[in-house]
N, C-alpha and C positions, 0 to 999 in steps of 0.2 A: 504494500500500500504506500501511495506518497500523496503526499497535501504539497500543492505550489501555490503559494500566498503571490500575489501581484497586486498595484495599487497605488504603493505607497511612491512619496515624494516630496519636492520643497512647495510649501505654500507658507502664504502669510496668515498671521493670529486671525482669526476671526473667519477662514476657510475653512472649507473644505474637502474630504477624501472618502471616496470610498475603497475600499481594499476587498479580493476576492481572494477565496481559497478554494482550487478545485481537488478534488479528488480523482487516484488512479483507478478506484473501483467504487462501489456504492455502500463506503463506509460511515456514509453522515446518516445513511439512513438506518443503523441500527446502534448509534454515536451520541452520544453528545455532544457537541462542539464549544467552545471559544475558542476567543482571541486576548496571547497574553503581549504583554509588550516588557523589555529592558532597557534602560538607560541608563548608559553609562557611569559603573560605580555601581548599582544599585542592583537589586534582585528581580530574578523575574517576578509580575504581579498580575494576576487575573482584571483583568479588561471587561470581559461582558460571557456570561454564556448562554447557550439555550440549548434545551434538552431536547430526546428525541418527541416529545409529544408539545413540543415547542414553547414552553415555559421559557421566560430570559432573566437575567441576574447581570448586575453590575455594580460595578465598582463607583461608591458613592463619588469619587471625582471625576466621572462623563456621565452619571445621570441626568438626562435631559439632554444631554448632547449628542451620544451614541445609539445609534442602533443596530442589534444584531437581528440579523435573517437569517435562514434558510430556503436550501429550493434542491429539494430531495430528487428530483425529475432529471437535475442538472449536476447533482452529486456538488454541491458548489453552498459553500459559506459564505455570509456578506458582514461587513462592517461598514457601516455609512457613520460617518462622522465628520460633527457640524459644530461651529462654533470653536475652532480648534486654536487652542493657547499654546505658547512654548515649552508648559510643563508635560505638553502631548506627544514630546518629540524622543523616542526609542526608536526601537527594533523592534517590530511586532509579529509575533508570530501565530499562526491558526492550530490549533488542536483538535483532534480528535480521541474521543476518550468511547471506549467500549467497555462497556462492563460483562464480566461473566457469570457473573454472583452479586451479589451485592456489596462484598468486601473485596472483590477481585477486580482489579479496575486495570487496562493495557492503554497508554496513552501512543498516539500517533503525532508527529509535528511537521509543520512546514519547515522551509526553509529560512523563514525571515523575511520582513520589507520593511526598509527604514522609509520611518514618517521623519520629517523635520520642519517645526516650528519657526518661522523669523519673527522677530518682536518687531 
């Protein structure tokens, strides 16, 4: 299986981006997904997710500014994001998480797309 994130780029504060993640086979669709992002120095940090029955979660600093999708049809994860500051600006990557159990969880990752903020 591979996830390739595409998307990301330079824009200015108050733009925006949307970034995809497609997949090699039809793993979102028995997956959960998000998108995490790093910046430099710091650790990776959960971004937004939504589950396979489409439920989303995020991270109280792009609440109201992000949104995650899916499109099971297209094997393909979305991140639209609006409103975008300079503390927006990592490396963000797409995941896919499959569970086998409810304790047994195999994560998938893309390969990364830097966003970059200018003030």
């Amino acid at each position: 299986v591979q996830l390739q994130a595409c998307g990301g780029g330079l824009v200015q504060a108050g733009g925006s981006l949307r970034l995809s993640c497609a997949s090699s086979g039809t793993i979102f669709s028995a997956s959960d997904a998000g998108w995490y992002r790093q910046a430099p120095g710091k650790q990776r940090e959960l971004v937004a997710s939504i589950s396979t029955g489409g439920s989303t979660n995020y991270a109280d600093s792009v609440k109201g500014r992000f949104t995650i999708s899916r499109d099971n049809t297209k094997n393909t994860v979305y991140l639209q994001m609006n409103s975008l500051k300079p503390e927006d600006t990592a490396v963000y990557y797409c995941n896919a998480a499959r569970y086998s159990s409810p304790v047994t969880r195999r994560d998938y990752w893309g390969q990364g797309t830097q966003v970059t903020v200018s003030s």
